[in-house]
The first five atom37 places (N, CA, C, CB, O) and aatype in JSON, in Angstrom:
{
  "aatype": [20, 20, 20, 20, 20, 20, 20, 20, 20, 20, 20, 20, 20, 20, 20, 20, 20, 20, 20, 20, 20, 20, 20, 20, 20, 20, 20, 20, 20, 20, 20, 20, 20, 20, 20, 20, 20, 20, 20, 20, 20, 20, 20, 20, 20, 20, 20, 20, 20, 20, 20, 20, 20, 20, 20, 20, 20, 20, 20, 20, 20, 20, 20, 20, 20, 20, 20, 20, 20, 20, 20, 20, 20, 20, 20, 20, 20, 20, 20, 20, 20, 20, 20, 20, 20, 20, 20, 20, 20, 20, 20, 20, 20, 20, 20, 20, 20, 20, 20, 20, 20, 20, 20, 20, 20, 20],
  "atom_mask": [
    [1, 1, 1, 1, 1],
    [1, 1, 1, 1, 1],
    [1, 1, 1, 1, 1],
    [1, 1, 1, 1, 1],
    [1, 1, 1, 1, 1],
    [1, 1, 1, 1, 1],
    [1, 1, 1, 1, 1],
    [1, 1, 1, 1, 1],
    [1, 1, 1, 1, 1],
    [1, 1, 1, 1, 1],
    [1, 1, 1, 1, 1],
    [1, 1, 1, 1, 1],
    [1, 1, 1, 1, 1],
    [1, 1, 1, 1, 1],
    [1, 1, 1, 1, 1],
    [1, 1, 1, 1, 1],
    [1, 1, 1, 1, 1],
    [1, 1, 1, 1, 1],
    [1, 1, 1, 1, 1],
    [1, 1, 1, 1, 1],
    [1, 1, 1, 1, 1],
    [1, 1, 1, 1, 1],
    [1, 1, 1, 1, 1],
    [1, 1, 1, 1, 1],
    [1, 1, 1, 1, 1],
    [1, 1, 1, 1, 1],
    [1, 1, 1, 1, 1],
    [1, 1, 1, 1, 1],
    [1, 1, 1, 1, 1],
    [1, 1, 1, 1, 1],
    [1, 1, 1, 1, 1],
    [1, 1, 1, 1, 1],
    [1, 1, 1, 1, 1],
    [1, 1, 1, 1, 1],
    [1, 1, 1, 1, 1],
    [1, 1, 1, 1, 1],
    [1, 1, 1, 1, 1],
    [1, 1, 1, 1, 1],
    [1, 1, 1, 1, 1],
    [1, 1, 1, 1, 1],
    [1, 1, 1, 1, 1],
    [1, 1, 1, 1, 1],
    [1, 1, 1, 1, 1],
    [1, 1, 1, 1, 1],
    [1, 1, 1, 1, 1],
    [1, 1, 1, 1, 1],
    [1, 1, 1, 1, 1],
    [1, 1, 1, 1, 1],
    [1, 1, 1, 1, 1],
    [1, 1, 1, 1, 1],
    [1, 1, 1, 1, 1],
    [1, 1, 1, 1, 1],
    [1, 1, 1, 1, 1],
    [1, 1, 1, 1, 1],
    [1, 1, 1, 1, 1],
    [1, 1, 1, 1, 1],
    [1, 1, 1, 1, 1],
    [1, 1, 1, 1, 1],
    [1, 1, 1, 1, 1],
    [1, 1, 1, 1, 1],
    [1, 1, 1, 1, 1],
    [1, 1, 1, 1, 1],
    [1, 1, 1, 1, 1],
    [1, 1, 1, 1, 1],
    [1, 1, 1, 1, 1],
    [1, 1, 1, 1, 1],
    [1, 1, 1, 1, 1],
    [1, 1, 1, 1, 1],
    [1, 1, 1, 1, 1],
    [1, 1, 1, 1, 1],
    [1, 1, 1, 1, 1],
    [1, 1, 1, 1, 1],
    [1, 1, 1, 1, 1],
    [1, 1, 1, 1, 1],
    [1, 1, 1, 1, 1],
    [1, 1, 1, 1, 1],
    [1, 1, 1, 1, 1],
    [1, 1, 1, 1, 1],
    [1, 1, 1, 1, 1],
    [1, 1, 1, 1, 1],
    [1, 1, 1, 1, 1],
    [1, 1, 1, 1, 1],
    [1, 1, 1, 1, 1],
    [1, 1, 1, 1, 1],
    [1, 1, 1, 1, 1],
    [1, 1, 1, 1, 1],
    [1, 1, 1, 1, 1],
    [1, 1, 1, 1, 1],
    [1, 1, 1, 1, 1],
    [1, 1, 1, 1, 1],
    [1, 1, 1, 1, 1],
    [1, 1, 1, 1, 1],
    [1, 1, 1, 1, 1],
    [1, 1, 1, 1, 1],
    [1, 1, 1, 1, 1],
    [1, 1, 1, 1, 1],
    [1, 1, 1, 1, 1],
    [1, 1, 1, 1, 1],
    [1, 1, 1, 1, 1],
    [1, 1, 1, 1, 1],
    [1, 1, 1, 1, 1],
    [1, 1, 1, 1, 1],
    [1, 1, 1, 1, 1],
    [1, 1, 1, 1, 1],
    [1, 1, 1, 1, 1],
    [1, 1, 1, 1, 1]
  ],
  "atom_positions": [
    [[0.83, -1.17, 0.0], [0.0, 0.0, 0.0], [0.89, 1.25, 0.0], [-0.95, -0.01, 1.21], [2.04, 1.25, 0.43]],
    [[0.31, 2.22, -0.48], [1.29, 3.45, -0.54], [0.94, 4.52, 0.58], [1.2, 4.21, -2.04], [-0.21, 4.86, 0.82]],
    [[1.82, 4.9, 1.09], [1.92, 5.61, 2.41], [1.24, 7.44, 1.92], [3.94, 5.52, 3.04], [1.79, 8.32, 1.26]],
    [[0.25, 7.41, 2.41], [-0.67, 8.73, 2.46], [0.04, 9.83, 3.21], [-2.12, 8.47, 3.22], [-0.3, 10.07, 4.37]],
    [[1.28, 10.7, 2.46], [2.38, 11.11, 3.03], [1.7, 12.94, 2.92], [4.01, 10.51, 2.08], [1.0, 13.36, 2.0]],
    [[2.1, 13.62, 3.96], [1.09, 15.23, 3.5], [2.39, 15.68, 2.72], [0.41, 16.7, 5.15], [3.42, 15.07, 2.44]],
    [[1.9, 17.18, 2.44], [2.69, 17.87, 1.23], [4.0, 18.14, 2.04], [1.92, 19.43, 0.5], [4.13, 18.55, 3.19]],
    [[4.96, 17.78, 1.09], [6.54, 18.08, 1.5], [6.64, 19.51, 1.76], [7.68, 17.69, 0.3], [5.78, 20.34, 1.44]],
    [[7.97, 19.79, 2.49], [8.97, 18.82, 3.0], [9.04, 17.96, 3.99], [9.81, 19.29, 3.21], [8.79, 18.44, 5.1]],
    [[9.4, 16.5, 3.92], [9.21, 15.98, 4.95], [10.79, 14.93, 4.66], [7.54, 15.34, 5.09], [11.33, 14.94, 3.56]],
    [[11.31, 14.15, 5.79], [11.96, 12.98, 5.22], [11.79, 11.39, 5.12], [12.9, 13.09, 5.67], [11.09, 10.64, 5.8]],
    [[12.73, 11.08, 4.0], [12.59, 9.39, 3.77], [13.5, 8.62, 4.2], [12.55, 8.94, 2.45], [14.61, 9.06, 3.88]],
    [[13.56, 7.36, 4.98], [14.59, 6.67, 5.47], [14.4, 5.27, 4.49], [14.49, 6.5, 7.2], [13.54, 4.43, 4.74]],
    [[15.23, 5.19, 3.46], [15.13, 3.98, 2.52], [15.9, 2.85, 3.23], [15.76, 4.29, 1.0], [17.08, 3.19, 3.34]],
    [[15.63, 1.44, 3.82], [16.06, 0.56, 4.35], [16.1, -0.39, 3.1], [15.34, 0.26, 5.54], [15.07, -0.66, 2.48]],
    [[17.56, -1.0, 2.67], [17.54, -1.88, 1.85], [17.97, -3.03, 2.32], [18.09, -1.56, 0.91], [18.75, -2.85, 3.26]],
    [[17.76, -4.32, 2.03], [18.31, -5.54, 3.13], [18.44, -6.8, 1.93], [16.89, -6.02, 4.7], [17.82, -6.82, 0.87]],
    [[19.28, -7.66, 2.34], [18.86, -9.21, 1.56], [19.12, -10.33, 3.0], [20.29, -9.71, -0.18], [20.06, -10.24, 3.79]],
    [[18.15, -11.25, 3.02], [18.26, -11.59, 4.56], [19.27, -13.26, 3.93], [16.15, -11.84, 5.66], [19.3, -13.73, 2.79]],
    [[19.95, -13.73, 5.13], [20.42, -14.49, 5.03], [19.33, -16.11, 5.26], [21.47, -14.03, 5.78], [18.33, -16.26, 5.96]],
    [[19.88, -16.9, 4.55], [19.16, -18.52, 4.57], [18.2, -18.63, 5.74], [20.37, -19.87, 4.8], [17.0, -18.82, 5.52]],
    [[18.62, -18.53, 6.84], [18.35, -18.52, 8.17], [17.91, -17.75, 9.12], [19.02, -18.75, 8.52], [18.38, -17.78, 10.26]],
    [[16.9, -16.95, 8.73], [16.15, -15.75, 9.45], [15.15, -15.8, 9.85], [15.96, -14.79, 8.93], [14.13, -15.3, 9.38]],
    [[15.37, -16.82, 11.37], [14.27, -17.01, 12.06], [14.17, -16.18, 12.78], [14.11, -18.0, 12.6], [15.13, -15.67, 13.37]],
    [[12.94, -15.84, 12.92], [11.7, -15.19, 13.45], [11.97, -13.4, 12.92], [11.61, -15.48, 15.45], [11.69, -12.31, 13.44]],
    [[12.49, -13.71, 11.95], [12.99, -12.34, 11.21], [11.43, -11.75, 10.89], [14.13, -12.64, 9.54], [11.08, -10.61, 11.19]],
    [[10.63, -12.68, 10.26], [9.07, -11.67, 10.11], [8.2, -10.84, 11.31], [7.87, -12.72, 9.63], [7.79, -9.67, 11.33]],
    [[8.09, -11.94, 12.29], [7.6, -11.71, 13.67], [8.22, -10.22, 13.95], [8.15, -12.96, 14.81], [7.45, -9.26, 14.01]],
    [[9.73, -10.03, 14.12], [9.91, -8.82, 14.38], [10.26, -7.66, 13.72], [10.47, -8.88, 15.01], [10.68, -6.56, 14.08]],
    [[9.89, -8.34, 12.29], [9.59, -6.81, 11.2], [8.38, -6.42, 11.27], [9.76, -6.93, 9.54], [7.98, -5.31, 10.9]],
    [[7.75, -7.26, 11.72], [5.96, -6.7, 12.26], [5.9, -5.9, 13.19], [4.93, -7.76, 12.88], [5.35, -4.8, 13.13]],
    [[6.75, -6.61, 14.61], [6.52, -5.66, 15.63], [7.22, -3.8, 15.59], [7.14, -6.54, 16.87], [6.95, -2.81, 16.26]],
    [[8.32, -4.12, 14.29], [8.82, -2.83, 14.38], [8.19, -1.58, 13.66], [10.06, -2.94, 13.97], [8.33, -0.37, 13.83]],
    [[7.24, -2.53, 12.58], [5.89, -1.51, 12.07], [5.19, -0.5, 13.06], [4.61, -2.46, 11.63], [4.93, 0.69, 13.16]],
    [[5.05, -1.72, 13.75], [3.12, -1.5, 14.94], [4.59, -0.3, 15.95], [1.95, -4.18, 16.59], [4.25, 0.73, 16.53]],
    [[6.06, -0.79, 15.91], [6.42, 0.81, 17.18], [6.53, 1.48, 16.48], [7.7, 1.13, 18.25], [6.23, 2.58, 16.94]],
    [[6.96, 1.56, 15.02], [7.64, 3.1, 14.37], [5.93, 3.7, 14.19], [8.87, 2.93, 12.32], [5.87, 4.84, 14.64]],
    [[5.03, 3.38, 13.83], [3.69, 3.72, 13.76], [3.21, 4.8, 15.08], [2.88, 2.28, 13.76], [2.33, 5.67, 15.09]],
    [[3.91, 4.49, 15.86], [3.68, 5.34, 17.14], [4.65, 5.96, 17.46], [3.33, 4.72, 18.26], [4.64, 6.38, 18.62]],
    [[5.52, 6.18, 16.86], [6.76, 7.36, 17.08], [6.39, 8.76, 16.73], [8.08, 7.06, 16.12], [5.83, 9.21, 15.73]],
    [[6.91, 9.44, 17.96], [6.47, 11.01, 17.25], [7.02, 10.77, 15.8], [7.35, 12.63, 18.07], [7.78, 9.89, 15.37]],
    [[6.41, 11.81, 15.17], [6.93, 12.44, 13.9], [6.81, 11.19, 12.49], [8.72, 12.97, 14.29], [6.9, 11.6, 11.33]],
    [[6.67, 10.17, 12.7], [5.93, 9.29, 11.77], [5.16, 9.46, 11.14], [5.51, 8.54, 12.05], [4.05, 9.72, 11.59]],
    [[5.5, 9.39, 9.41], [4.18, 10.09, 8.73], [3.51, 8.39, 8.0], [4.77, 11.69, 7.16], [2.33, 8.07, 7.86]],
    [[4.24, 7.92, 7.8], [4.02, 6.56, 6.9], [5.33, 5.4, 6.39], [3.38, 7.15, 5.47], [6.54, 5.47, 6.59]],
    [[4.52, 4.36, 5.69], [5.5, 3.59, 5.75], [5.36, 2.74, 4.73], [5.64, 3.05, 6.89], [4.23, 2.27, 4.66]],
    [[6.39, 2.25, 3.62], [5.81, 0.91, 2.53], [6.98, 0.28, 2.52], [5.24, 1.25, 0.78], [8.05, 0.81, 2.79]],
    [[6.79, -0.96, 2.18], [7.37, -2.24, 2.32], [7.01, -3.18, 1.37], [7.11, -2.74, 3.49], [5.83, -3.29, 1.02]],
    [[8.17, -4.09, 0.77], [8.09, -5.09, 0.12], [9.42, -5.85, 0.07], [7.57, -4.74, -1.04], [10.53, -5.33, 0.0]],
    [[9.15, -7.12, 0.1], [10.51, -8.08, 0.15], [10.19, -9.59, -0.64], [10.96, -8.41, 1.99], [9.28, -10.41, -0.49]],
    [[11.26, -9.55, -1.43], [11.23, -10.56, -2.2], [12.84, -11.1, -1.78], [10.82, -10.12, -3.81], [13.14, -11.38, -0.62]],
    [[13.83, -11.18, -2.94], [15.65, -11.43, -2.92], [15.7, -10.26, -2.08], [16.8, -11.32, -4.61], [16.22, -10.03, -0.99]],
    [[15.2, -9.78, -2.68], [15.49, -7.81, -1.67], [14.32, -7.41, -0.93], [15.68, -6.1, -2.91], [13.14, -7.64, -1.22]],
    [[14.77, -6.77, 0.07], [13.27, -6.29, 0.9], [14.17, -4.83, 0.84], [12.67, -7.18, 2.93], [15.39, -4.69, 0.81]],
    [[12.95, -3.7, 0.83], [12.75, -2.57, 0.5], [11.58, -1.74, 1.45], [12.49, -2.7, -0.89], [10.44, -1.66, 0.98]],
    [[11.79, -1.31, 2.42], [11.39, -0.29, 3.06], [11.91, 1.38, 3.13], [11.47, -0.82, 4.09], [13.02, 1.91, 3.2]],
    [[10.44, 1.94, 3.07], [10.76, 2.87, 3.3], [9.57, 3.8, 4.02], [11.32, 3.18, 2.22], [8.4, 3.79, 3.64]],
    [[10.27, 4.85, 5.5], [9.88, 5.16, 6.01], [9.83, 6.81, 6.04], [10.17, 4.45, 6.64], [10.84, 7.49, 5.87]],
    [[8.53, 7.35, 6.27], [8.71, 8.84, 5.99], [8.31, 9.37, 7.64], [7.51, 9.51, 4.54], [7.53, 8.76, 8.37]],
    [[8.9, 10.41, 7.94], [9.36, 11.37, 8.78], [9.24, 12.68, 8.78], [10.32, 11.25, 8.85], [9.77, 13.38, 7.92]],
    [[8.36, 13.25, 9.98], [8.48, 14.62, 10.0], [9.45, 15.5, 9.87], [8.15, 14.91, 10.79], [9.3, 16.63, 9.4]],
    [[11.03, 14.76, 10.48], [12.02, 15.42, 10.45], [12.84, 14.97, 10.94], [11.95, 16.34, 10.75], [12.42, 14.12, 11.72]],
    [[14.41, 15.06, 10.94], [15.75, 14.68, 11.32], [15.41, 14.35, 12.73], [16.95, 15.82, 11.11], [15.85, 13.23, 12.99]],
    [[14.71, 14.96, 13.88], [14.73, 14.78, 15.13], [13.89, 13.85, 15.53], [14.56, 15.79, 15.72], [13.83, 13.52, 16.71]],
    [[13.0, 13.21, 14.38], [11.97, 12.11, 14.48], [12.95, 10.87, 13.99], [10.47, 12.38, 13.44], [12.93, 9.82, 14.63]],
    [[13.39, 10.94, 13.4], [14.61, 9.39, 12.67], [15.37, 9.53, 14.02], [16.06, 9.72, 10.73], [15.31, 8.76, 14.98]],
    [[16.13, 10.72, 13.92], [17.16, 10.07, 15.4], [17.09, 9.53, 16.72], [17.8, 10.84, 15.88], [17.88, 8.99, 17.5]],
    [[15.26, 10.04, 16.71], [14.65, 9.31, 18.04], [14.29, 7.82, 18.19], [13.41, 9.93, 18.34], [14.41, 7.18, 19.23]],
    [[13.65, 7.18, 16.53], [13.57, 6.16, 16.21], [14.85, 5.51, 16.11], [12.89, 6.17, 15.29], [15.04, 4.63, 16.95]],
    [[15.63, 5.68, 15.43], [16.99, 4.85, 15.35], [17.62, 4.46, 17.09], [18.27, 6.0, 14.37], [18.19, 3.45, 17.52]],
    [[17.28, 5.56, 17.66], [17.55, 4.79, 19.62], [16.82, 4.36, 20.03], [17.78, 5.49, 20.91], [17.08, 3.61, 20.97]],
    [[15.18, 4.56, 19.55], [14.23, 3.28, 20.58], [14.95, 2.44, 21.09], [13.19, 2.3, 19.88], [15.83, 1.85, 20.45]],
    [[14.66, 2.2, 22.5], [15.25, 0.44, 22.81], [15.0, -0.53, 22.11], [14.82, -0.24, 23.95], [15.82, -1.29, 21.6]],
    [[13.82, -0.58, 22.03], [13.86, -2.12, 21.32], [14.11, -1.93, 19.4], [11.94, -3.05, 21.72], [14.18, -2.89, 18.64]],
    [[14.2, -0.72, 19.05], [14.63, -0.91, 17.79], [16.13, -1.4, 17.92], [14.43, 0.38, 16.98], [16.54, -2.43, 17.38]],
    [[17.04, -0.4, 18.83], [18.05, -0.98, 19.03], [18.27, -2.44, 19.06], [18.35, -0.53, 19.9], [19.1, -2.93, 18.29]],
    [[17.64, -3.16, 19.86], [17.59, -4.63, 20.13], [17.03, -5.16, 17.83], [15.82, -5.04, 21.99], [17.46, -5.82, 16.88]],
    [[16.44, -4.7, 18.03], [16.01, -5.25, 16.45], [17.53, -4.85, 15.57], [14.3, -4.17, 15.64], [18.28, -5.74, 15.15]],
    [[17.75, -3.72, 15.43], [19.12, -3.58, 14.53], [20.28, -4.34, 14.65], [19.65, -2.39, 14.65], [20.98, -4.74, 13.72]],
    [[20.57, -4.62, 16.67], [21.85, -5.87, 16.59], [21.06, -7.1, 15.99], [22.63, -6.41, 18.35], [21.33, -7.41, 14.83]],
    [[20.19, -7.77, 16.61], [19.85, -8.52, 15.76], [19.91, -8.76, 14.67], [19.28, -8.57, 15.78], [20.49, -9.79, 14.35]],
    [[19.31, -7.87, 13.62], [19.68, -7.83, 12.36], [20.87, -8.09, 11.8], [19.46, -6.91, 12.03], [21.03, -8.91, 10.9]],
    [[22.05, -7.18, 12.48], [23.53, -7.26, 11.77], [23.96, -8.56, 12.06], [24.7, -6.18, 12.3], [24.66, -9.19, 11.27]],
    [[23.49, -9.14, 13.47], [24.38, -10.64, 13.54], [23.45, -11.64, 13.33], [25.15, -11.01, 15.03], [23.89, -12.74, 13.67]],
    [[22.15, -11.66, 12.84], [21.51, -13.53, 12.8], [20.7, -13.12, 11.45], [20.12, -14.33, 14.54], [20.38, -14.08, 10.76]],
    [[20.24, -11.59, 10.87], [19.36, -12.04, 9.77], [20.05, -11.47, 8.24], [17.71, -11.38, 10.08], [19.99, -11.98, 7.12]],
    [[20.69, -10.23, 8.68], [21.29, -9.79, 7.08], [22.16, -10.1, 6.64], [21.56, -8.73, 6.74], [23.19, -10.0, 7.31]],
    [[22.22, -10.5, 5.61], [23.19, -10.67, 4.52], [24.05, -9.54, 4.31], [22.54, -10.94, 3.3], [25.24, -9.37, 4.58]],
    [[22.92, -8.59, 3.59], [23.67, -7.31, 3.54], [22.51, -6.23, 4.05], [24.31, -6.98, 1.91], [21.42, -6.59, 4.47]],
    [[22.89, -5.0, 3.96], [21.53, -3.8, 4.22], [22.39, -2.37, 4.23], [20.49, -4.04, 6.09], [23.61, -2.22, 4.36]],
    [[21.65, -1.66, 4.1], [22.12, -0.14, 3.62], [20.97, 0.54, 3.84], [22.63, 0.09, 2.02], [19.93, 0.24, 3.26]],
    [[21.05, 1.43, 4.63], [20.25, 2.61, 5.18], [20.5, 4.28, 4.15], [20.89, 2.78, 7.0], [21.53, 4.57, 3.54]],
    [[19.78, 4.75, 4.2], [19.88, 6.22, 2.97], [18.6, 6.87, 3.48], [19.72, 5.81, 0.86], [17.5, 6.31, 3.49]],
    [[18.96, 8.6, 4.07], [18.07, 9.35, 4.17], [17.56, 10.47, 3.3], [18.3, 9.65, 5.06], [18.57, 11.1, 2.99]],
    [[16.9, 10.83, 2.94], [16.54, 11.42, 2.18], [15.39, 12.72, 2.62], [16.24, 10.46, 1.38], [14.38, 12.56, 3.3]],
    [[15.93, 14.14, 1.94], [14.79, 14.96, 2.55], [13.77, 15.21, 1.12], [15.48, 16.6, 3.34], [14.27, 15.8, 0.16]],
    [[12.53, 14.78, 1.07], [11.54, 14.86, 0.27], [10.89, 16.03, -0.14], [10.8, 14.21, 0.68], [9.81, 16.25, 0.4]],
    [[11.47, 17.15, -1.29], [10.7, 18.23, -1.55], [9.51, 18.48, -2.37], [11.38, 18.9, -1.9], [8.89, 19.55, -2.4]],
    [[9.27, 17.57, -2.93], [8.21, 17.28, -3.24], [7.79, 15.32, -3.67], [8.12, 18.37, -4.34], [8.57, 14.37, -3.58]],
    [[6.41, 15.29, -4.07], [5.96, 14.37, -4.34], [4.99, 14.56, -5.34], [5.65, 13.87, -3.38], [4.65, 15.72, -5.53]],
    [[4.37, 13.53, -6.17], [3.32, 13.54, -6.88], [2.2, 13.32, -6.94], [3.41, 13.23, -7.4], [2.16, 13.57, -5.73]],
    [[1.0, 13.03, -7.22], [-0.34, 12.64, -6.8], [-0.15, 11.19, -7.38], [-1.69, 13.61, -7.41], [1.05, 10.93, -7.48]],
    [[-1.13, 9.95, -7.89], [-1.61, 8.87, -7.76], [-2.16, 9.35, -9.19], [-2.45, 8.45, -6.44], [-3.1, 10.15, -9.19]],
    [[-1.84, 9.09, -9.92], [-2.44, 9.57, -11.67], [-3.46, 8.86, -11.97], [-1.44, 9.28, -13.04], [-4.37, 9.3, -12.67]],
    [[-3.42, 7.46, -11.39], [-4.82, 6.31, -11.56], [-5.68, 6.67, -10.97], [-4.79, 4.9, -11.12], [-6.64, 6.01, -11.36]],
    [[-6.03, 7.47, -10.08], [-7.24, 8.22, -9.75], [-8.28, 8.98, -10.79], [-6.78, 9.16, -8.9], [-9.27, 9.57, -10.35]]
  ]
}
């Protein structure tokens, strides 16, 4: 689904990942990290898809909303995780969004 983002400027945190053979219970807690970033100040929206590659990306009121999310505790606990039992590889990229477009299939 596409994230119902208001009129820029706002920012994007592009999460790119390829998970390794063995990434148990890797879904369970990409769920739970939805349902907290969803309740973070400054959270505007969020889309996701994973196939070889999983591709998230998260939009943000502003620099002081990502840096608060990136220390949650338990995101913390989700990111070591990540680097030592589920990714292969992953690359983080922020981005400040000056504009956007409408939905043309409307």
């Amino acid at each position: 689904m596409i994230a119902n983002t208001p009129k820029p400027p706002y920012f994007a945190v592009i999460f790119t990942s390829t998970l390794k053979s063995s990434a148990h219970n890797y879904e369970a807690m990409a769920k739970k990290m939805v349902n907290l970033a969803q309740k973070q100040k400054g959270f505007l929206g969020l889309e996701s898809v994973r196939e070889e590659l999983g591709i998230t990306v998260s939009y943000w009121k502003d620099e002081e909303s990502i840096k608060s999310w990136k220390q949650q505790t338990d995101h913390l606990m989700a990111q070591k995780l990540g680097k030592e039992q589920w990714y292969k590889t992953h690359k983080v990229r922020i981005c400040y969004v000056t504009r956007d477009y409408p939905d043309l299939s409307k």
